[in-house]
DRENDO-1510 file (C-alpha; in Angstrom, 1 decimal, always signed):
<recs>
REC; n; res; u; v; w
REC; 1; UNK; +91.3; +132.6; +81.2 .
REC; 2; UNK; +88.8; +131.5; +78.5 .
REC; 3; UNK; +85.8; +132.4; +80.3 .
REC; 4; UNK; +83.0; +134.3; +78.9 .
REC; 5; UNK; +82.7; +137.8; +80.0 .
REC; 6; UNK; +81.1; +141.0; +80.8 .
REC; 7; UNK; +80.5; +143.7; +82.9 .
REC; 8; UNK; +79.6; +142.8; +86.4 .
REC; 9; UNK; +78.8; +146.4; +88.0 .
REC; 10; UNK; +75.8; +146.0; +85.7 .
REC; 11; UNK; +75.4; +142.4; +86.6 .
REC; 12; UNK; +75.9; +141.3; +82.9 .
REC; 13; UNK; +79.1; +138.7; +83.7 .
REC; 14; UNK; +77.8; +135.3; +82.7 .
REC; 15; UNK; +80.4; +133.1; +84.6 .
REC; 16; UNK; +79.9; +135.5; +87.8 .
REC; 17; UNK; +76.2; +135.4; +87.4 .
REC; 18; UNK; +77.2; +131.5; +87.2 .
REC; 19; UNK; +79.0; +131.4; +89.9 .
REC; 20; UNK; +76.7; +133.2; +92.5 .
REC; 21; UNK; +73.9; +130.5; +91.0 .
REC; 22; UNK; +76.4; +127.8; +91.7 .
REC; 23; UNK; +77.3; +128.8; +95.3 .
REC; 24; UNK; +73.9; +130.3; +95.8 .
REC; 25; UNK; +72.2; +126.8; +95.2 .
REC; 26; UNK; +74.5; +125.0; +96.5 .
REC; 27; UNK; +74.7; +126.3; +100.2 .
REC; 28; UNK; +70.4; +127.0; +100.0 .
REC; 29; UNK; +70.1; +130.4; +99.5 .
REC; 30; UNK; +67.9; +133.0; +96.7 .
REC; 31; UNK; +70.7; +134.9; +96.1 .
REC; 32; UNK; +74.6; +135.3; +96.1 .
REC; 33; UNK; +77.1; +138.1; +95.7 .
REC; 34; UNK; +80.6; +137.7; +94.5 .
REC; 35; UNK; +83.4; +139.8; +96.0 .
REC; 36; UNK; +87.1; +140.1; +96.1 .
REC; 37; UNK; +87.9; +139.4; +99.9 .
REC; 38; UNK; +86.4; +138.0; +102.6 .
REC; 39; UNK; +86.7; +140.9; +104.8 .
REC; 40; UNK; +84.8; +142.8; +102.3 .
REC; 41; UNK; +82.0; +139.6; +102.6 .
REC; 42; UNK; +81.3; +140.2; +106.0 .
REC; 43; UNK; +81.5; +143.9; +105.8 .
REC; 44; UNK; +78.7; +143.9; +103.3 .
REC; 45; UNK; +76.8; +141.4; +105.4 .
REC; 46; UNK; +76.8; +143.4; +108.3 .
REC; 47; UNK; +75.9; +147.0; +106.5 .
REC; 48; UNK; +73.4; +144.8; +105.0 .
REC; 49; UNK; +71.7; +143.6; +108.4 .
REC; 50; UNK; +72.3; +146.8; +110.7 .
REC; 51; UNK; +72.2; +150.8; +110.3 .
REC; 52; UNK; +74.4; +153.5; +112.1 .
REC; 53; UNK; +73.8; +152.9; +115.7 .
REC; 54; UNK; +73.0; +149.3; +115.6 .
REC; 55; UNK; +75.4; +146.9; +117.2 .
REC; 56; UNK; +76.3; +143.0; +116.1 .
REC; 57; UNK; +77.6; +140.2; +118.7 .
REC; 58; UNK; +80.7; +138.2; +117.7 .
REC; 59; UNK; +83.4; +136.7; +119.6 .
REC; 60; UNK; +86.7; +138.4; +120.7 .
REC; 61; UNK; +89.0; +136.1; +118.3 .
REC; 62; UNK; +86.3; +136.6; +115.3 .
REC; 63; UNK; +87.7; +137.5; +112.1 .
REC; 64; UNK; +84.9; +139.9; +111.6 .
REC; 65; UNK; +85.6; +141.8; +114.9 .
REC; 66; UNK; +89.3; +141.5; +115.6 .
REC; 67; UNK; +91.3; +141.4; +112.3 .
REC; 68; UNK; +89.6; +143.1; +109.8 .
REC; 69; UNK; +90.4; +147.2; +111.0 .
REC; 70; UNK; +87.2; +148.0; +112.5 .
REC; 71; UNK; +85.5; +148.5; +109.4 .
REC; 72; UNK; +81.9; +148.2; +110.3 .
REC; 73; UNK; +82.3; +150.8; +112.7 .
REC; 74; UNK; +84.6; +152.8; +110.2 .
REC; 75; UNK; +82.5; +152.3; +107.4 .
REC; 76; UNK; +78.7; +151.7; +108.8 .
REC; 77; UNK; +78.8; +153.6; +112.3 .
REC; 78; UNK; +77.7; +149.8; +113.6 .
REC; 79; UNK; +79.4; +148.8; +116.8 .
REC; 80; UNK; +80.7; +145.8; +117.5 .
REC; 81; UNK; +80.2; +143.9; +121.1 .
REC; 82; UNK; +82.3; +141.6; +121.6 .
REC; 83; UNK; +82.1; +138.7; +124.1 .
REC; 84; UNK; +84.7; +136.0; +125.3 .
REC; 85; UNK; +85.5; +132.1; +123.3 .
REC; 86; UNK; +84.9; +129.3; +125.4 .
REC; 87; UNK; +87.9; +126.7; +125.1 .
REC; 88; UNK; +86.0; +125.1; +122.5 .
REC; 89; UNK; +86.0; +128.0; +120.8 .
REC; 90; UNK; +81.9; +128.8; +120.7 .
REC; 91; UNK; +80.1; +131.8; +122.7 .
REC; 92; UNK; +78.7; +130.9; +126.0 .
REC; 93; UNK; +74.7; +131.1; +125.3 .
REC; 94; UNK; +74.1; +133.1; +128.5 .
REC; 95; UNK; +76.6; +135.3; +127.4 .
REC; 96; UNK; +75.1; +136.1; +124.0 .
REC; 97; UNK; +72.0; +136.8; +126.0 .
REC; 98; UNK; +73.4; +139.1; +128.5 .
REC; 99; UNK; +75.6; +141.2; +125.2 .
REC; 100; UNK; +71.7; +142.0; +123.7 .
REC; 101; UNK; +70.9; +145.2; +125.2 .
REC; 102; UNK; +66.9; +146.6; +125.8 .
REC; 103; UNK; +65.0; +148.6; +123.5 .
REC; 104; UNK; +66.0; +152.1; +125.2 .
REC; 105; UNK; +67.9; +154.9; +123.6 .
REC; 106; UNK; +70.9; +154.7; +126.1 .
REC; 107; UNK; +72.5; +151.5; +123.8 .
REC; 108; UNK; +73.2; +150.6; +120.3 .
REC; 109; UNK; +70.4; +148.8; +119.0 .
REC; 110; UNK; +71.2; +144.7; +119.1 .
REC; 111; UNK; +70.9; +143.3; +115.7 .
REC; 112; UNK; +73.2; +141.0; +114.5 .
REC; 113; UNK; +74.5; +137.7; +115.9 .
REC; 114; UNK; +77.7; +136.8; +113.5 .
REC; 115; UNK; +79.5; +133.4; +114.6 .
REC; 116; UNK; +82.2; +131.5; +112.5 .
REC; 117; UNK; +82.9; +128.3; +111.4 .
REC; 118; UNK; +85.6; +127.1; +111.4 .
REC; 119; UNK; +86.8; +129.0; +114.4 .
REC; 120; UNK; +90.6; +129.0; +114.6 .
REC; 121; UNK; +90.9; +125.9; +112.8 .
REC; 122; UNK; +88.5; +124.4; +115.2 .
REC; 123; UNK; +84.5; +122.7; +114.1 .
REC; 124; UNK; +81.8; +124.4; +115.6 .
REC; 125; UNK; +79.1; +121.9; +116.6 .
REC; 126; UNK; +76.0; +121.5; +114.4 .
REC; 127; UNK; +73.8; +121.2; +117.6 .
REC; 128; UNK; +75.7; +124.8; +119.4 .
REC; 129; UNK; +74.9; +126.6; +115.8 .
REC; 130; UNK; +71.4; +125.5; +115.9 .
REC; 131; UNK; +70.9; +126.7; +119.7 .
REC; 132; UNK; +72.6; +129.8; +119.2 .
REC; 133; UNK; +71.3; +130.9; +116.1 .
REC; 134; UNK; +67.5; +129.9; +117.6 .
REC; 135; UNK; +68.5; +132.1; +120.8 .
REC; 136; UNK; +69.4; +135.1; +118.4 .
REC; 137; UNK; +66.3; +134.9; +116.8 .
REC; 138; UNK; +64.3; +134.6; +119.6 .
REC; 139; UNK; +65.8; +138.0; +120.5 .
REC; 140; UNK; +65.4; +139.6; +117.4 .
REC; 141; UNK; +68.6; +139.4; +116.3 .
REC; 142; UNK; +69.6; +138.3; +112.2 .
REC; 143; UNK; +72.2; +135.8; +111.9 .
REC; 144; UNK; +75.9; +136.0; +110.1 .
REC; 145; UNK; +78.2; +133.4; +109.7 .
REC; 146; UNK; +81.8; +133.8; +108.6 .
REC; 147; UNK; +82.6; +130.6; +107.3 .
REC; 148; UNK; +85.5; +131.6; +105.6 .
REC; 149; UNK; +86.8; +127.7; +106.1 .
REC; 150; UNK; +82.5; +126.7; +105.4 .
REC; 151; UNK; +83.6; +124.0; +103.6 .
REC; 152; UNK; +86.9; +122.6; +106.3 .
REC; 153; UNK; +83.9; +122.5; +108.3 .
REC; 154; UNK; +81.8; +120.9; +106.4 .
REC; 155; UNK; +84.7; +118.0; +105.4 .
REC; 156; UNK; +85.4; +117.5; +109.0 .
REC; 157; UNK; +81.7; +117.3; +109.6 .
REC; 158; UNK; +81.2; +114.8; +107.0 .
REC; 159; UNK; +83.9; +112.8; +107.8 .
REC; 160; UNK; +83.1; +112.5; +111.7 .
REC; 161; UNK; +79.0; +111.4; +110.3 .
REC; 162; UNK; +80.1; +110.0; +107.3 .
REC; 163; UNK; +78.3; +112.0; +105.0 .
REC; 164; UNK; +78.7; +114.0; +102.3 .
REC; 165; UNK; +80.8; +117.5; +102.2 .
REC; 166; UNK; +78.6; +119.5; +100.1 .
REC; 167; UNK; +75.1; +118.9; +102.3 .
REC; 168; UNK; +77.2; +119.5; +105.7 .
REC; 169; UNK; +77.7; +123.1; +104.2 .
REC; 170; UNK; +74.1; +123.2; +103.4 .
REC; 171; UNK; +73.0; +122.0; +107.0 .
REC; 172; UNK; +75.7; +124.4; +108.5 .
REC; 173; UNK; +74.7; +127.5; +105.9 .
REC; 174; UNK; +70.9; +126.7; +106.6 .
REC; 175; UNK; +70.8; +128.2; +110.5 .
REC; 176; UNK; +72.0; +131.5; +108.8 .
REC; 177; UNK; +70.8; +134.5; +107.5 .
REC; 178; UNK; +73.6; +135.2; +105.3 .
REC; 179; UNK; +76.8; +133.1; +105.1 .
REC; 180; UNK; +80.2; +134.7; +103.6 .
REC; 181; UNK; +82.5; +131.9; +101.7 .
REC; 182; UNK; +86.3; +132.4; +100.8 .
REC; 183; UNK; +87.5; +130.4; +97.7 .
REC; 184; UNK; +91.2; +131.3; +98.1 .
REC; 185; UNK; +92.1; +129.6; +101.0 .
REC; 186; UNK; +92.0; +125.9; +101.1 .
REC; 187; UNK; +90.0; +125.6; +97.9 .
REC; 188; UNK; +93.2; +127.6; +95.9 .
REC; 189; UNK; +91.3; +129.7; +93.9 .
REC; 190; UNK; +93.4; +132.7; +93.4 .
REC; 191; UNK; +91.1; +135.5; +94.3 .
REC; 192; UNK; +87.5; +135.9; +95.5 .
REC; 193; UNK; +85.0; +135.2; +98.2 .
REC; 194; UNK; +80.9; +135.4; +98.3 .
REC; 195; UNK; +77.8; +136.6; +100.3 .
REC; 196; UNK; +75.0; +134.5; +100.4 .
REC; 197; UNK; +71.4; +135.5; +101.8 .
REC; 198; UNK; +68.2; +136.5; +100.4 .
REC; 199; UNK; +67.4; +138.4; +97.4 .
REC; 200; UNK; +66.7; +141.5; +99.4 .
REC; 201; UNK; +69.4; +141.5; +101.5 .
REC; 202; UNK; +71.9; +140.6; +98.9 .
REC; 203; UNK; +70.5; +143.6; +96.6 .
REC; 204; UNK; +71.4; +146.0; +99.7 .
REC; 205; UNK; +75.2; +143.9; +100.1 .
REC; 206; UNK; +75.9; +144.8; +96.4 .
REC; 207; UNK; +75.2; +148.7; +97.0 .
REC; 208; UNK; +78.2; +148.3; +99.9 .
REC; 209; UNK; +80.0; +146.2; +97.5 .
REC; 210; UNK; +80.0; +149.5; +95.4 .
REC; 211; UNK; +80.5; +151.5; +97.5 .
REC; 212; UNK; +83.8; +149.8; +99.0 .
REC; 213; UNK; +84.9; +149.7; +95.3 .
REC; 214; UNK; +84.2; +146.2; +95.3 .
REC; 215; UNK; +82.5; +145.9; +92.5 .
REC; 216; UNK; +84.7; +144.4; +89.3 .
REC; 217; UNK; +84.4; +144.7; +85.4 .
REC; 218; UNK; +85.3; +141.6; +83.6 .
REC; 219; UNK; +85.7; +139.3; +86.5 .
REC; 220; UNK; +84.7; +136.2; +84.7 .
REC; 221; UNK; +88.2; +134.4; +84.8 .
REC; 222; UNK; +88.2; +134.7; +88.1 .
REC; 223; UNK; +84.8; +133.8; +89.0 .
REC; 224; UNK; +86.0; +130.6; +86.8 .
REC; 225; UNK; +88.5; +129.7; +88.9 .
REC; 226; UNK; +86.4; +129.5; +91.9 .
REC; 227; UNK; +83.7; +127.6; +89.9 .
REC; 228; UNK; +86.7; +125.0; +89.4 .
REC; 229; UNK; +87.7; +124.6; +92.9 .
REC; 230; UNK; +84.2; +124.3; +94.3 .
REC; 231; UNK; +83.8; +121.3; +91.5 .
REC; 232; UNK; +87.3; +119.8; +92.2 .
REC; 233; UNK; +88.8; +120.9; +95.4 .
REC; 234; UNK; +86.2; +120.5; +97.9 .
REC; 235; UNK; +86.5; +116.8; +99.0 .
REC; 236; UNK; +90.6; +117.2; +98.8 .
REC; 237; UNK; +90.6; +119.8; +101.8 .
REC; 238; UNK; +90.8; +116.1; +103.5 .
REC; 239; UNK; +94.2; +116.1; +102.5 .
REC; 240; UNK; +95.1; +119.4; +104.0 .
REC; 241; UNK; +93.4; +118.2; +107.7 .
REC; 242; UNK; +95.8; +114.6; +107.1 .
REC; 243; UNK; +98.7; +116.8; +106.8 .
REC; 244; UNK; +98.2; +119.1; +109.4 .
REC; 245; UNK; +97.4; +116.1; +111.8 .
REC; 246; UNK; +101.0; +114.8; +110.3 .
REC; 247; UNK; +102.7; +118.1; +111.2 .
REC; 248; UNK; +101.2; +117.8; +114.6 .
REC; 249; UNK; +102.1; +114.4; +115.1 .
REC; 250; UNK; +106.7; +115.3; +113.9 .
REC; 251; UNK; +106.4; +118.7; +116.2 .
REC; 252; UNK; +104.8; +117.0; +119.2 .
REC; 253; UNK; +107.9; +115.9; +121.7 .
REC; 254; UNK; +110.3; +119.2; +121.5 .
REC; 255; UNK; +110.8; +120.9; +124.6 .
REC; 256; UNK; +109.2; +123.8; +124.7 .
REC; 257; UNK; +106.6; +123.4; +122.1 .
REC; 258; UNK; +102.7; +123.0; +123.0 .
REC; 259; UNK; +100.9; +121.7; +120.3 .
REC; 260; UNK; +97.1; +122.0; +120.1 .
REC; 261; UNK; +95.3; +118.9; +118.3 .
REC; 262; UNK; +94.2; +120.2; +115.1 .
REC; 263; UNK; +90.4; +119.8; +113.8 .
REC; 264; UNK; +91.3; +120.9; +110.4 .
REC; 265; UNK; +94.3; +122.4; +108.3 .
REC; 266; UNK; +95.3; +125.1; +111.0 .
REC; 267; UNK; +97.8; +124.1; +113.7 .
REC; 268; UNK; +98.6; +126.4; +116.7 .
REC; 269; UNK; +101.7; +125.6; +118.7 .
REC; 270; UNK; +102.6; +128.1; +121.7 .
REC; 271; UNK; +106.2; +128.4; +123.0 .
REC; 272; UNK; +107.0; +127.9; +126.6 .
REC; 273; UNK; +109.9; +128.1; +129.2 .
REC; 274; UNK; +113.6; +129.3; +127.3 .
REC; 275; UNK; +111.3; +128.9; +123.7 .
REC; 276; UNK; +109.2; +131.5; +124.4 .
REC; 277; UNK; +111.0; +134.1; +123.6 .
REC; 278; UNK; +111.9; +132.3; +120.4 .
REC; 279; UNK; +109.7; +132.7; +117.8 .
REC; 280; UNK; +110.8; +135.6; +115.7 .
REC; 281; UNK; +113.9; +133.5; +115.4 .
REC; 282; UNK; +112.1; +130.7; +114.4 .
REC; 283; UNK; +110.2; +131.9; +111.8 .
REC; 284; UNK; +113.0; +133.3; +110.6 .
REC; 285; UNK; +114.6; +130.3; +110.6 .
REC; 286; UNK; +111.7; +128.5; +108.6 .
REC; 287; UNK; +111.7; +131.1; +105.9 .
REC; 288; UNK; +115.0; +130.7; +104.8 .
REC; 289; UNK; +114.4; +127.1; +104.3 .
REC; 290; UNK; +111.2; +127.9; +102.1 .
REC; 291; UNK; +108.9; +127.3; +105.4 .
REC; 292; UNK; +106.4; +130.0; +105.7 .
REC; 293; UNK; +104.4; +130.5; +109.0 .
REC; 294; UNK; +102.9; +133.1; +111.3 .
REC; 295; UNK; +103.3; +134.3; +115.0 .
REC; 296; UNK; +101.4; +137.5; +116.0 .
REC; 297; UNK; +100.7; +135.9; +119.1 .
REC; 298; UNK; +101.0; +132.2; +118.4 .
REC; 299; UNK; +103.0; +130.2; +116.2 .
REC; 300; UNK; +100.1; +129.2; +113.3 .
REC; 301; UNK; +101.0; +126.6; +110.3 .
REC; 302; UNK; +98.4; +126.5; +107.8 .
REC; 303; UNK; +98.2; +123.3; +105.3 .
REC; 304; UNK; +96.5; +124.3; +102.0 .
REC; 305; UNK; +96.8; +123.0; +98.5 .
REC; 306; UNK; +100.3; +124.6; +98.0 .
REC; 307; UNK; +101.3; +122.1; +100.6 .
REC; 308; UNK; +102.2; +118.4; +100.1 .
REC; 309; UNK; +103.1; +115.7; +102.6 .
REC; 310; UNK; +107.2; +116.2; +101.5 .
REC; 311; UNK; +106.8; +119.7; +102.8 .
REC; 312; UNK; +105.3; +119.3; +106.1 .
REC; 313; UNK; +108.1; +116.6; +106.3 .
REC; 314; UNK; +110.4; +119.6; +105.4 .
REC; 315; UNK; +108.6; +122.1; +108.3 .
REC; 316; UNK; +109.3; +119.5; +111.0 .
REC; 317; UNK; +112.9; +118.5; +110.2 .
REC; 318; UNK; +113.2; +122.6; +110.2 .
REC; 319; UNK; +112.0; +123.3; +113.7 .
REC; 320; UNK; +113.7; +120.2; +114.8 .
REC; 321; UNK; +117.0; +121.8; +113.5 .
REC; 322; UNK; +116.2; +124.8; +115.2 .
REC; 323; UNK; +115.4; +123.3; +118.6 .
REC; 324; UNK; +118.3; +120.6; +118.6 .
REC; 325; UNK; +115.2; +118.1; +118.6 .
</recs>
């Protein structure tokens, strides 16, 4: 709250302009923008890569195509094509290369590939990103990755080579042409997420970002906040992948529960046979005993640094209450 500030429509902010240096740097790129949502991240990314009547390539489940209202379309005239996950949640190469369309004025004009990492809680292998992102480019396409969870990623990376955190996110963020970041999830900063590309195409997000009303006044304090967490809370999102293995490990065993093998701090557990029809009630259930979760479609626990190992241990005696387990 002490921060120094100023006005960042003008760009005059000092701990933003810090900030956007910090992550800038950090993941290898000229330029950064700061921004209140993630959504709004990979909207400027894509108005910054396509025009009306261009088209980008995600997957089906992608943030950027499925949950975020249709805003490139709304907002840009760009259409989305979508294509289907494999199990391991990447895009099938030869399907990326069947969703670019010829140069011929009956189809959108192909010009985006956007991927993201993680991908429902799952790593997306260094070696896929580096042979997708080459197959986009060798069909003229730019490159976008949501990496909303960048740095999950990048933990998990590190931990499987046993490197370091930070220069997974650089080796992940360097196949891109513009990476968005969100500092409010697992690094608990309370508000923010960033753009990162190059100086031109960062100078064309922040006319979106005004344009979307994006663009803050004094939004130093904030931009502090995320400073902090990228300085203190990156290495502890280990923590949040222990204790969703943990909550894996106490739900595992009750009939009708599947649960997936988490990669990270998201767990997915899908309801089957009498259960299945269960899951309003159980969330329900979990929320009067403090337990948040979600269930659109599947049940989804999500460990973050609100959550301690006590907690988790509180989640699983909860659904075991519920289920008789």
């Amino acid at each position: 709250m002490a921060a120094p500030l100023g006005d960042d429509v003008f760009g005059e902010d000092p701990s933003v302009n810090a900030l956007q240096e910090k992550i800038a740097s950090l993941l290898g790129f000229e330029a950064a923008l700061f921004v209140p949502t993630g959504t709004q991240s990979n909207l400027c990314a894509v108005l910054a890569h396509c025009q009306r009547g261009d088209e980008f390539i995600a997957g089906q489940l992608q943030h950027c195509y499925r949950w975020e209202g249709g805003n490139a379309a709304v907002f840009g005239g760009v259409q989305p094509q979508p294509i289907a996950h494999q199990p391991d949640k990447t895009l099938a190469l030869a399907d990326i290369a069947e969703a670019v369309k010829p140069d011929d004025q009956h189809f959108a004009r192909s010009k985006l590939l956007a991927l993201e990492n993680t991908m429902m809680g799952k790593v997306i292998p260094l070696d896929y990103i580096a042979e997708a992102t080459a197959l986009a480019r060798s069909k003229g396409l730019a490159t976008h990755l949501d990496g909303a969870r960048l740095f999950n990623a990048a933990v998990e990376q590190a931990r499987r080579t046993g490197g370091d955190a930070k220069a997974e996110a650089r080796k992940i963020a360097r196949y891109f042409d513009t990476v968005s970041v969100c500092f409010s999830k697992g690094l608990g900063a309370p508000v923010g997420s960033a753009l990162c590309g190059s100086r031109e195409l960062i100078a064309r997000a922040r006319r979106t970002r005004k344009m979307a009303g994006g663009a803050m006044r004094q939004a130093g304090f904030l931009a502090a906040a995320v400073s902090h967490a990228l300085d203190h809370h990156i290495d502890r999102l280990s923590e949040d992948h222990a204790l969703a293995r943990r909550l894996a490990e106490g739900l595992r065993g009750i009939e009708g529960l599947q649960v997936e093998e988490p990669d990270t701090n998201i767990l997915f557990v899908d309801l089957h046979g009498p259960a299945r029809d269960k899951s309003d009630e159980l969330l329900e259930a979990l929320k009067r005993e403090g337990v948040l979760a979600w269930g659109l479609y599947r049940l989804r626990f999500v460990t973050h640094l609100g959550v301690d190992a006590q907690g988790i241990d509180r989640c699983i005696a909860a659904v075991r209450r519920f289920f008789h387990a």
